[in-house]
SEFIZA-3560 file (N, C-alpha, C; in Angstrom, 3 decimals):
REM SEFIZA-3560
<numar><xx>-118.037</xx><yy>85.015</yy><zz>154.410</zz><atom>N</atom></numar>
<numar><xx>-116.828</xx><yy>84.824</yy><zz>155.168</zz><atom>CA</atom></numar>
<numar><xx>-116.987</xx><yy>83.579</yy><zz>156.026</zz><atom>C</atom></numar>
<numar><xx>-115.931</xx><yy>82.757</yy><zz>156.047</zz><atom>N</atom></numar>
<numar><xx>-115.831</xx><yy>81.775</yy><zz>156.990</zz><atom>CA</atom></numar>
<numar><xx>-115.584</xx><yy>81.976</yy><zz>158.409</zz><atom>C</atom></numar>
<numar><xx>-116.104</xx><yy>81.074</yy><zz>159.040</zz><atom>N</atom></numar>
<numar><xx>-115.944</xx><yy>81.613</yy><zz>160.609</zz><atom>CA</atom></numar>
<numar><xx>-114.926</xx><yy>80.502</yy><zz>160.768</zz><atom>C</atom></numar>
<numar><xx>-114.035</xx><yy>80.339</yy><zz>161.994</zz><atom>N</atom></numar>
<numar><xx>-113.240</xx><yy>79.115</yy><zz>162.284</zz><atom>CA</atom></numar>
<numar><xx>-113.584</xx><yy>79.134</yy><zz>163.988</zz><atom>C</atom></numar>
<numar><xx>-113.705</xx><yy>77.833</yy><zz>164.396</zz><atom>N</atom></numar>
<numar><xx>-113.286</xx><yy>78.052</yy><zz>165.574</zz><atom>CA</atom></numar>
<numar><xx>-112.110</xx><yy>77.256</yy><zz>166.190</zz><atom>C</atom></numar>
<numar><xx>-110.931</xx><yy>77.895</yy><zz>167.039</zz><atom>N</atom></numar>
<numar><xx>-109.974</xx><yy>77.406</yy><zz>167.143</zz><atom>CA</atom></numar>
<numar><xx>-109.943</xx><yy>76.860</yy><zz>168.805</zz><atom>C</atom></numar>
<numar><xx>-109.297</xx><yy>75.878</yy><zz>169.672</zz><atom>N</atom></numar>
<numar><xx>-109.561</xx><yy>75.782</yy><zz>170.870</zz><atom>CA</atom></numar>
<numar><xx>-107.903</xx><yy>75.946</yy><zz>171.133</zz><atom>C</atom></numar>
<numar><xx>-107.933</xx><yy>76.807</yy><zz>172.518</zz><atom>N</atom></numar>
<numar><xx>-106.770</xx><yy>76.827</yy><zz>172.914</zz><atom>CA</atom></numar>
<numar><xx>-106.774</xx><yy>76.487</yy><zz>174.444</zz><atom>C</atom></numar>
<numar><xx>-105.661</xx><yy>76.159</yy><zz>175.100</zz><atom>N</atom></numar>
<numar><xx>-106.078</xx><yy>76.286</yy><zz>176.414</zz><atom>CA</atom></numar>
<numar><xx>-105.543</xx><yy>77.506</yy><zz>177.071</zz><atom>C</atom></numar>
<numar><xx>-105.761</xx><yy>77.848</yy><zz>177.805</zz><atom>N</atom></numar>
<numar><xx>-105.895</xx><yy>79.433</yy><zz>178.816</zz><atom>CA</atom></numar>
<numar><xx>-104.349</xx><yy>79.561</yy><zz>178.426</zz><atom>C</atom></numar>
<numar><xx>-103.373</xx><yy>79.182</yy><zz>178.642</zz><atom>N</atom></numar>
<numar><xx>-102.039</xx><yy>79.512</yy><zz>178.381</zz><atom>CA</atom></numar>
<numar><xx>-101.930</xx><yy>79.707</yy><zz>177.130</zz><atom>C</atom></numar>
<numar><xx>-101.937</xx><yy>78.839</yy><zz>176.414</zz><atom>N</atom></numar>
<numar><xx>-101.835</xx><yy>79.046</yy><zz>174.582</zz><atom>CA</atom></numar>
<numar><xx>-102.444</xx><yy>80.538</yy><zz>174.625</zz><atom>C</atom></numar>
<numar><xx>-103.703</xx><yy>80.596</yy><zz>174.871</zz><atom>N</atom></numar>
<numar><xx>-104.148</xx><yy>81.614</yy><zz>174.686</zz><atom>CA</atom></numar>
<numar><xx>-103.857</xx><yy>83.258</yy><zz>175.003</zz><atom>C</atom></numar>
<numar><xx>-103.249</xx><yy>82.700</yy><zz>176.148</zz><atom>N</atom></numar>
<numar><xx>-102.896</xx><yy>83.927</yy><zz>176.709</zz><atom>CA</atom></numar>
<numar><xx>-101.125</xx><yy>84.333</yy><zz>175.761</zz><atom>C</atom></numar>
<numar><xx>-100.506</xx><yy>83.463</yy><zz>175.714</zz><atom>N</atom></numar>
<numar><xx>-99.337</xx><yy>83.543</yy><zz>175.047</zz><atom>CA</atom></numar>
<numar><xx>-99.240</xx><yy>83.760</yy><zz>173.805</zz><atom>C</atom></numar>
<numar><xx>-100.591</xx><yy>83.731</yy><zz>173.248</zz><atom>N</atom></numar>
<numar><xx>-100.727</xx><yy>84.027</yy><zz>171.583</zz><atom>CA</atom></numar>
<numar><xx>-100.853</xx><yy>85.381</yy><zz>171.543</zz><atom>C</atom></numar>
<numar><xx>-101.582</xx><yy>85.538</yy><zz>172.632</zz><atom>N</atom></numar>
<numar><xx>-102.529</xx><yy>87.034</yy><zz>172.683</zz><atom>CA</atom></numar>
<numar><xx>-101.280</xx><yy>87.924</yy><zz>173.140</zz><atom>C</atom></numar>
<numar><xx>-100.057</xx><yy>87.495</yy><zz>173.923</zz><atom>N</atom></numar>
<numar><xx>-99.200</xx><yy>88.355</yy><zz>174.272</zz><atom>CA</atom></numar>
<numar><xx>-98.289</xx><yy>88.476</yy><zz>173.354</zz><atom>C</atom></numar>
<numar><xx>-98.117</xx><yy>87.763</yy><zz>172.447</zz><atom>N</atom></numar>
<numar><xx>-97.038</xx><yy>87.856</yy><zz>170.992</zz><atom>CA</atom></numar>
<numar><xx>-97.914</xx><yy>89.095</yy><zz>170.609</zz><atom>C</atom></numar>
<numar><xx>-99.124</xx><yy>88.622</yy><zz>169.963</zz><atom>N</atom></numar>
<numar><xx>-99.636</xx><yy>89.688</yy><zz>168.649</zz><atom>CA</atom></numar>
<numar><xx>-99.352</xx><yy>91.307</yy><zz>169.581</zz><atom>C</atom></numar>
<numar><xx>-99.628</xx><yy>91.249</yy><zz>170.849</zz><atom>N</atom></numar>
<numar><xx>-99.480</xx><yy>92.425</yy><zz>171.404</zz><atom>CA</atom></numar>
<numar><xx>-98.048</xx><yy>93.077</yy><zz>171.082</zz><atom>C</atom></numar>
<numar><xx>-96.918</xx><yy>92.325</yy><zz>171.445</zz><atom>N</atom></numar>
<numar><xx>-95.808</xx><yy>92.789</yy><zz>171.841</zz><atom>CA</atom></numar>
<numar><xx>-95.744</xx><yy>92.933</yy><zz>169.999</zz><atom>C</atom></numar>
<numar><xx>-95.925</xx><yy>92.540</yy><zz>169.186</zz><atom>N</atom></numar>
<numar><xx>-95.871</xx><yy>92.547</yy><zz>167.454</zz><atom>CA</atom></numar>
<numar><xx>-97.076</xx><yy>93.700</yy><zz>167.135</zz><atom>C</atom></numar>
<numar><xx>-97.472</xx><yy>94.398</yy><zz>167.686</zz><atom>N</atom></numar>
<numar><xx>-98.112</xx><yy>95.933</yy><zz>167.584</zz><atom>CA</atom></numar>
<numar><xx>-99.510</xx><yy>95.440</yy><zz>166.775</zz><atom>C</atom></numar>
<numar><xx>-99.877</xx><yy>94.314</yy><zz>167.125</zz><atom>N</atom></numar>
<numar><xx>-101.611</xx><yy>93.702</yy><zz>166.452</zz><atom>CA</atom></numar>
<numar><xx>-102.131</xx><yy>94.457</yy><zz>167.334</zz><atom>C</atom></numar>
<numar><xx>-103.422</xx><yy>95.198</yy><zz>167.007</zz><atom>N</atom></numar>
<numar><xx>-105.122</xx><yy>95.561</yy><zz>167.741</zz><atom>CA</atom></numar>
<numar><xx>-105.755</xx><yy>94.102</yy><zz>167.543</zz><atom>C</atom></numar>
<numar><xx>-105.573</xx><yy>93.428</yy><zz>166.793</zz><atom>N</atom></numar>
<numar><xx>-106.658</xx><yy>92.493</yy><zz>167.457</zz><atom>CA</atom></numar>
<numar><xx>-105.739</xx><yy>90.569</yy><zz>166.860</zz><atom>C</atom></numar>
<numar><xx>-106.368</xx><yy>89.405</yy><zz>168.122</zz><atom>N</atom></numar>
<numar><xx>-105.670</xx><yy>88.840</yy><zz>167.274</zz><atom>CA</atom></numar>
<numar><xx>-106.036</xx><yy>88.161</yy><zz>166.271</zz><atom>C</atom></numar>
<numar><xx>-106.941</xx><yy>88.238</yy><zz>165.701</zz><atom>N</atom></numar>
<numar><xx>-107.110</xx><yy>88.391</yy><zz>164.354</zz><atom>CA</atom></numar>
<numar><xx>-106.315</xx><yy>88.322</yy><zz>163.224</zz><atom>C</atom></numar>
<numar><xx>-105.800</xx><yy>89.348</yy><zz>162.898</zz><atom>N</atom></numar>
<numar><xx>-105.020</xx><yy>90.379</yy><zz>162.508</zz><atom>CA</atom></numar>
<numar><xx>-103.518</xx><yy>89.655</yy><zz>162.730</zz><atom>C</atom></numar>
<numar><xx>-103.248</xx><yy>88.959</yy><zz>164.050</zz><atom>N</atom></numar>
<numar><xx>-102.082</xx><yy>88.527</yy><zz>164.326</zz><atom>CA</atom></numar>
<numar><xx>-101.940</xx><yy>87.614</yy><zz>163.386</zz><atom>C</atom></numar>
<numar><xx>-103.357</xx><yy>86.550</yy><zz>163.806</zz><atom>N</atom></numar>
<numar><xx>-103.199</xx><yy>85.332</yy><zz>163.081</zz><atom>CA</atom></numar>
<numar><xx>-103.613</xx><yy>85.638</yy><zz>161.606</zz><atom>C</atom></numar>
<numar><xx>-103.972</xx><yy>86.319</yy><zz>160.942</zz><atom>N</atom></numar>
<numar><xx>-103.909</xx><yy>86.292</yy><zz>159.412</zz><atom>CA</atom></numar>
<numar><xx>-102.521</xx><yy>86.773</yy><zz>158.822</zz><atom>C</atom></numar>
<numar><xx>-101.575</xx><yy>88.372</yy><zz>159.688</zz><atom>N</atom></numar>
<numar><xx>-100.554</xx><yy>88.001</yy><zz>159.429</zz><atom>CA</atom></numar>
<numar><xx>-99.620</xx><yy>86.577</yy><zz>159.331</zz><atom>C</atom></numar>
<numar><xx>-99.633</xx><yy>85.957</yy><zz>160.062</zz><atom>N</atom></numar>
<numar><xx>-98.935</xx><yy>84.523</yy><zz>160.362</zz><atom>CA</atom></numar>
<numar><xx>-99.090</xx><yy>83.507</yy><zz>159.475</zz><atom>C</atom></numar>
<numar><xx>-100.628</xx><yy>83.401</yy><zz>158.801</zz><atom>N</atom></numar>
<numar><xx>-100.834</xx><yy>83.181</yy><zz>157.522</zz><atom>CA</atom></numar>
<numar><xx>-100.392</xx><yy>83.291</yy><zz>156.620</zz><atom>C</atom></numar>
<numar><xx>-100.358</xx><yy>84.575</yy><zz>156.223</zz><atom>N</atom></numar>
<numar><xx>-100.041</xx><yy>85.616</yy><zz>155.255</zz><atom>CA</atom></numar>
<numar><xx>-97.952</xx><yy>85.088</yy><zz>155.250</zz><atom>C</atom></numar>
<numar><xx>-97.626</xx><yy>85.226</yy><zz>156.134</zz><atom>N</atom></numar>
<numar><xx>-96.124</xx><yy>84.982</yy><zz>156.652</zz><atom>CA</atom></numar>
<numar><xx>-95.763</xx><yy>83.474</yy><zz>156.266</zz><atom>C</atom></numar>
<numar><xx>-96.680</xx><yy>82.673</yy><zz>156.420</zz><atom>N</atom></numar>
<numar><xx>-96.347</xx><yy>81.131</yy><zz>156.164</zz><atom>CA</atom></numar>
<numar><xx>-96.718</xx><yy>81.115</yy><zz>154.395</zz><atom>C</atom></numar>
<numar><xx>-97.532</xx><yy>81.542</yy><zz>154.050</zz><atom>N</atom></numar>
<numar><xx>-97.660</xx><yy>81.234</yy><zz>152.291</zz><atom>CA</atom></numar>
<numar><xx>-96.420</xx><yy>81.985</yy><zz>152.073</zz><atom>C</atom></numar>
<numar><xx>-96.019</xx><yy>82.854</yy><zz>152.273</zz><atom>N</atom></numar>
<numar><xx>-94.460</xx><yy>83.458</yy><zz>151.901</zz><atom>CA</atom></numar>
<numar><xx>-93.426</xx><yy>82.614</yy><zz>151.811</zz><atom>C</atom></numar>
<numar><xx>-93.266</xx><yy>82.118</yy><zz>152.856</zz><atom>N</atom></numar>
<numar><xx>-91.699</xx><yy>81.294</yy><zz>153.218</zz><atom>CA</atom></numar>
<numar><xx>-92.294</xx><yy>80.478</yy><zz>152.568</zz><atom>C</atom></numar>
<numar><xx>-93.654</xx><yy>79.465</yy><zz>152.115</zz><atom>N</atom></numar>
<numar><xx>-94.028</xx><yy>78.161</yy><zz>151.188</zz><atom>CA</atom></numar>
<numar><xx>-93.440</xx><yy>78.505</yy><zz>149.791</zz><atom>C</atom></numar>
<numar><xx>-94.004</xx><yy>79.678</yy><zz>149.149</zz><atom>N</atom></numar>
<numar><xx>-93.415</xx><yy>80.435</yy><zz>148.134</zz><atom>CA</atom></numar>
<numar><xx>-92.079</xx><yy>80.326</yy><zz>148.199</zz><atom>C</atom></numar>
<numar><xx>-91.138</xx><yy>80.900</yy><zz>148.611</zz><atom>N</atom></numar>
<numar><xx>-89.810</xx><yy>81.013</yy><zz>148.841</zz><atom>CA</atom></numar>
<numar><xx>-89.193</xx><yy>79.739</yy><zz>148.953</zz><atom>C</atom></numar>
<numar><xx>-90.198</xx><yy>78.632</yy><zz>149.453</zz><atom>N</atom></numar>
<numar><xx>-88.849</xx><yy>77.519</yy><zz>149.489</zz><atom>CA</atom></numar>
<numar><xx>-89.373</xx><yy>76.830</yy><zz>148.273</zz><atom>C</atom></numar>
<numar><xx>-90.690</xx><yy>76.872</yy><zz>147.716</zz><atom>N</atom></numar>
<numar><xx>-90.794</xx><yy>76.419</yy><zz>146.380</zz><atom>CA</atom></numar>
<numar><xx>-89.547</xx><yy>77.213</yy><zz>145.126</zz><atom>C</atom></numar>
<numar><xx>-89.638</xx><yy>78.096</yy><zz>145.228</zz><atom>N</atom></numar>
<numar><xx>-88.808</xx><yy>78.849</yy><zz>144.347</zz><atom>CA</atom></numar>
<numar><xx>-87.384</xx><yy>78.480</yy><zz>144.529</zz><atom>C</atom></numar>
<numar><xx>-86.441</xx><yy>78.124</yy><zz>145.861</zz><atom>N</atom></numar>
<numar><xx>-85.505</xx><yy>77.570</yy><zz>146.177</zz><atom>CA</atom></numar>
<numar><xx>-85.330</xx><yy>76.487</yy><zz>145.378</zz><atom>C</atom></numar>
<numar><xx>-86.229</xx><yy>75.240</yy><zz>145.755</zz><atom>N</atom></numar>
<numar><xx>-85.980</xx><yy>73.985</yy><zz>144.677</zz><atom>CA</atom></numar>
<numar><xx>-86.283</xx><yy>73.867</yy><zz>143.624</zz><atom>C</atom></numar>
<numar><xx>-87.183</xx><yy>75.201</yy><zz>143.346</zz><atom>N</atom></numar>
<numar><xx>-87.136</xx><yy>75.234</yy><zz>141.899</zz><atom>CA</atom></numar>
<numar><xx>-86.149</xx><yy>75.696</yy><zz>141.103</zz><atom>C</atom></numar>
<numar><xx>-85.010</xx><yy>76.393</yy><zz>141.784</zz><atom>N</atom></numar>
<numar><xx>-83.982</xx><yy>77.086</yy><zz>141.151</zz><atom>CA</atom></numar>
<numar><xx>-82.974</xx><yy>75.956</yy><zz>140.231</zz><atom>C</atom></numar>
<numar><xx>-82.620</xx><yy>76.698</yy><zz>139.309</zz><atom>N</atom></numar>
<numar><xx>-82.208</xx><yy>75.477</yy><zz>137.909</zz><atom>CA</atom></numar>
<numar><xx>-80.455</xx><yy>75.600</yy><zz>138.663</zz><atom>C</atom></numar>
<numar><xx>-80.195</xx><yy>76.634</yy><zz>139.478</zz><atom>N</atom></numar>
<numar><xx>-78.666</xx><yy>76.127</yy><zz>140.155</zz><atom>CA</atom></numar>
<numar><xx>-78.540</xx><yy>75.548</yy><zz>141.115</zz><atom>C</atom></numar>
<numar><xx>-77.898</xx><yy>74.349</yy><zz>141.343</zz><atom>N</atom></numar>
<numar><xx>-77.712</xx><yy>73.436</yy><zz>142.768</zz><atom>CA</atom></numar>
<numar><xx>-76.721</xx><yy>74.366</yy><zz>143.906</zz><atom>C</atom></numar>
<numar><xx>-76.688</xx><yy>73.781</yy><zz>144.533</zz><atom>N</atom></numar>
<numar><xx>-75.863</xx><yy>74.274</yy><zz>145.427</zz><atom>CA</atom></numar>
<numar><xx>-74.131</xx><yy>74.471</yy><zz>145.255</zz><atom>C</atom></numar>
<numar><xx>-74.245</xx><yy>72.532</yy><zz>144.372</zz><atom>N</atom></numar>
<numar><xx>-72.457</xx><yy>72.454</yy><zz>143.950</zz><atom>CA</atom></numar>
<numar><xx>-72.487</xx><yy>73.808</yy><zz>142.871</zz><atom>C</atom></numar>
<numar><xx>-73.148</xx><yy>74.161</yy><zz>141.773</zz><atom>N</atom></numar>
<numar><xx>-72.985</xx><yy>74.913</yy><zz>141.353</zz><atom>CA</atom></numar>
<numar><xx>-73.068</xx><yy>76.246</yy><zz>141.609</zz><atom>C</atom></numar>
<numar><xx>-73.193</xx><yy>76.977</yy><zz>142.840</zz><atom>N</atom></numar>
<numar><xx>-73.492</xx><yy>78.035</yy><zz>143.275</zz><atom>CA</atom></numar>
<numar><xx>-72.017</xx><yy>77.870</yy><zz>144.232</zz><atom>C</atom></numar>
<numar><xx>-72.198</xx><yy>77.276</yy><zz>144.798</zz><atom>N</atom></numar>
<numar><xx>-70.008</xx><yy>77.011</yy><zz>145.310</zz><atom>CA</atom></numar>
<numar><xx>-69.384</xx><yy>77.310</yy><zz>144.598</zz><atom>C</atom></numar>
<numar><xx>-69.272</xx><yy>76.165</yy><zz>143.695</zz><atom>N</atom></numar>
<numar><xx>-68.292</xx><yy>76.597</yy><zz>142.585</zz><atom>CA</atom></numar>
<numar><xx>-67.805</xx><yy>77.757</yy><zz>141.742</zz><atom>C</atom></numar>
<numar><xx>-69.169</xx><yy>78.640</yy><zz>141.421</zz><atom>N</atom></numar>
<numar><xx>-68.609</xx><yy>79.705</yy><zz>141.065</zz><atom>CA</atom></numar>
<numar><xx>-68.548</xx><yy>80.641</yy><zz>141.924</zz><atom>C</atom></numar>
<numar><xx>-68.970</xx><yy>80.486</yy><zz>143.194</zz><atom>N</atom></numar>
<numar><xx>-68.219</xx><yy>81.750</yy><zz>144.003</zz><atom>CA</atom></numar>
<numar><xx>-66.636</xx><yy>81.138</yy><zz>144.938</zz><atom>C</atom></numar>
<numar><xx>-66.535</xx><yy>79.894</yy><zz>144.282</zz><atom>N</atom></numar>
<numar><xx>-65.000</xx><yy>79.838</yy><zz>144.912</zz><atom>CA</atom></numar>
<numar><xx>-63.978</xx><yy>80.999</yy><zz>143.327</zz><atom>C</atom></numar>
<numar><xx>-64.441</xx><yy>79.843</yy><zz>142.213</zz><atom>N</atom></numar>
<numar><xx>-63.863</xx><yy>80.949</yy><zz>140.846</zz><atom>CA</atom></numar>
<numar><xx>-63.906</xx><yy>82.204</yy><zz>141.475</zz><atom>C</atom></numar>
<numar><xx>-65.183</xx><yy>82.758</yy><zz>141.675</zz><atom>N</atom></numar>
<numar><xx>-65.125</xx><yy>84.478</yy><zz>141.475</zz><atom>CA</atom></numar>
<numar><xx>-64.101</xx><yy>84.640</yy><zz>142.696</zz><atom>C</atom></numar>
<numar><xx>-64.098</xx><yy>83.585</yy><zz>143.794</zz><atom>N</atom></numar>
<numar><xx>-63.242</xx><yy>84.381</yy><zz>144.913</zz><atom>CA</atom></numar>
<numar><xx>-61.252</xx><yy>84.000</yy><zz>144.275</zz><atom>C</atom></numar>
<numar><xx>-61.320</xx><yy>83.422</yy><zz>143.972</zz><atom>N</atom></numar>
<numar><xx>-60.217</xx><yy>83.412</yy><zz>143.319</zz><atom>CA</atom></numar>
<numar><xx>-59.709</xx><yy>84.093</yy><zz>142.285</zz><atom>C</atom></numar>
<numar><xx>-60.677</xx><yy>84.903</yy><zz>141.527</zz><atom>N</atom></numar>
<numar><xx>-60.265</xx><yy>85.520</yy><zz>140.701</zz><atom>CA</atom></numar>
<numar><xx>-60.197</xx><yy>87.064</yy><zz>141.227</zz><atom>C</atom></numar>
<numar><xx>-60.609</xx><yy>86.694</yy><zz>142.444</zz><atom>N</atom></numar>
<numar><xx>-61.127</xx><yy>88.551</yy><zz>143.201</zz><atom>CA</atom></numar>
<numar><xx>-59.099</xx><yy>88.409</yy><zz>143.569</zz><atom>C</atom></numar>
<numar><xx>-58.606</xx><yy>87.104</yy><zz>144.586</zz><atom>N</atom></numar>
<numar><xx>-57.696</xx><yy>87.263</yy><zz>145.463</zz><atom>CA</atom></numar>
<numar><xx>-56.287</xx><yy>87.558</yy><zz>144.291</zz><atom>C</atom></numar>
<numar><xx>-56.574</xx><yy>87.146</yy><zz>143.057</zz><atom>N</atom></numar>
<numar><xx>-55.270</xx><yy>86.927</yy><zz>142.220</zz><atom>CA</atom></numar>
<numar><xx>-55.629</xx><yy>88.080</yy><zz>141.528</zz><atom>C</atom></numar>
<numar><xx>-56.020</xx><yy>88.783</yy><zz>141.557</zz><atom>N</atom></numar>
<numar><xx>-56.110</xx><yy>90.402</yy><zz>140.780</zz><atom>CA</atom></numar>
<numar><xx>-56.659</xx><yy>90.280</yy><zz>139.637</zz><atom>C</atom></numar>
<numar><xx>-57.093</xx><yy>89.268</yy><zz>139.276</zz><atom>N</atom></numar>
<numar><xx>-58.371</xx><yy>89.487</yy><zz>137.914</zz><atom>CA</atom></numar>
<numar><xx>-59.685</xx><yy>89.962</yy><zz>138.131</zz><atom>C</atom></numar>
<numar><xx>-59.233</xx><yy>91.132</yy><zz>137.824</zz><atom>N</atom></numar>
<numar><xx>-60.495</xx><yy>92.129</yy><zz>138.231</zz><atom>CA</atom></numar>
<numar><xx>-60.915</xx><yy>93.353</yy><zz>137.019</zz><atom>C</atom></numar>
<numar><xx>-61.784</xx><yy>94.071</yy><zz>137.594</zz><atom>N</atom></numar>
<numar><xx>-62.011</xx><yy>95.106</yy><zz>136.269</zz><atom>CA</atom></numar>
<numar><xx>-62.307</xx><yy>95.988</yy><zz>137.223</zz><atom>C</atom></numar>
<numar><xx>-61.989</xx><yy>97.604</yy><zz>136.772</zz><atom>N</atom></numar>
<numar><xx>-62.272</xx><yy>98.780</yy><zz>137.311</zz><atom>CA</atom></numar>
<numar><xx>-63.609</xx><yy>98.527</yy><zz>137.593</zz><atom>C</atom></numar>
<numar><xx>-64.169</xx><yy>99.678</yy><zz>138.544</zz><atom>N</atom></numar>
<numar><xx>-65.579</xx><yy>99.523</yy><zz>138.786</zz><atom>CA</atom></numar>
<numar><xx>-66.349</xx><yy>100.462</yy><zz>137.679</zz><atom>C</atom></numar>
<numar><xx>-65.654</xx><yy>101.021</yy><zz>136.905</zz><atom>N</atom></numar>
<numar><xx>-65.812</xx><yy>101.920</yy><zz>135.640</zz><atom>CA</atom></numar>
<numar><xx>-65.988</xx><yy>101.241</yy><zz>134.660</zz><atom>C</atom></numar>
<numar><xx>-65.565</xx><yy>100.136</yy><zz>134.141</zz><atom>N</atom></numar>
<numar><xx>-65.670</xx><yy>99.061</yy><zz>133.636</zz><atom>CA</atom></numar>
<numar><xx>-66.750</xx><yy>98.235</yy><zz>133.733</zz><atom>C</atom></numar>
<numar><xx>-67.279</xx><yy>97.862</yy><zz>134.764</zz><atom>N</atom></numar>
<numar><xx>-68.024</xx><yy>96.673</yy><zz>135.448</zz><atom>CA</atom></numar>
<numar><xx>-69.263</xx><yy>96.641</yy><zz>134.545</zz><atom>C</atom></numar>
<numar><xx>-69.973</xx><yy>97.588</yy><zz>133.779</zz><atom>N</atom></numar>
<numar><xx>-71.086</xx><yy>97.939</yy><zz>132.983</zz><atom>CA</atom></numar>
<numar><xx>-71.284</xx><yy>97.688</yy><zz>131.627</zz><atom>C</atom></numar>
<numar><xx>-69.734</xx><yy>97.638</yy><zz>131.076</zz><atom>N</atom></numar>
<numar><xx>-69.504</xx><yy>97.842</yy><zz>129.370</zz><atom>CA</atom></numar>
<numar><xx>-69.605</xx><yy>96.640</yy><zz>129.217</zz><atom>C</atom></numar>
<numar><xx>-70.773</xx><yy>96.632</yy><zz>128.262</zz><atom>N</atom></numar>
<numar><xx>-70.876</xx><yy>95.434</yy><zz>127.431</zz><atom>CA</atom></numar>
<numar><xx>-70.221</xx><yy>95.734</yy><zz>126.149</zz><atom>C</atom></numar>
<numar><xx>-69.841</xx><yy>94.795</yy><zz>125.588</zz><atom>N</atom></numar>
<numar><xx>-69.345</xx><yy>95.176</yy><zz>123.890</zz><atom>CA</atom></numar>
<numar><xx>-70.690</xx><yy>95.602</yy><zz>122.737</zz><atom>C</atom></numar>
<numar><xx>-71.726</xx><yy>94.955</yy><zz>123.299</zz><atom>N</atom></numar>
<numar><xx>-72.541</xx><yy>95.493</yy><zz>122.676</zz><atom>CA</atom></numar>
<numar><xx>-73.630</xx><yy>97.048</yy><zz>122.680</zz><atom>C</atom></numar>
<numar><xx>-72.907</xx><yy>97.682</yy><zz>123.927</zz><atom>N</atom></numar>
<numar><xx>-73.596</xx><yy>99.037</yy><zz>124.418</zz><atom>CA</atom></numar>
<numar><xx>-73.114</xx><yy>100.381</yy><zz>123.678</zz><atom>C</atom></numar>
<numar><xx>-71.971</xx><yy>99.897</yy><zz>122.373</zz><atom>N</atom></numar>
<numar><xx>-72.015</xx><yy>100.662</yy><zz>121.421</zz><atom>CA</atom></numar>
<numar><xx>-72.784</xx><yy>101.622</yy><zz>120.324</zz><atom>C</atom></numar>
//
């Protein structure tokens, strides 16, 4: 296991130590590997964002369609909403 050593000054410190508390950590440790753990997430998540093959114009666009097709009554029962033609 790696050891780290981190320097804080008395405030940092004390203000780190009062987050992990008030966030139900026993030790902060624990705080800071959650926080870790929390930052590779959202890295993940915004990789996957720009990796997404729909832009934004295209993610508008079809929820202006779908909202237009919601307001002008082109719609389908919610009994409906499932049937594929091929679930024959």
């Amino acid at each position: 296991m790696a050891r780290y050593i981190v320097e804080l000054d008395e405030i940092e410190a004390e203000q780190i130590a009062h987050r992990a508390e008030e966030r139900g950590y026993h030790s902060l440790v624990d705080y800071l590997r959650a926080l870790v753990a929390a930052d590779a997430l959202v890295a993940a998540l915004r990789a996957d964002w720009r990796d997404a093959d729909d832009s934004a114009d295209v993610i508008e666009s079809a929820f202006r369609e779908a909202w237009h097709e919601a307001m002008t009554g082109k719609t389908l029962p919610v009994d409906q909403l499932w049937d594929f033609p091929d679930d024959d």
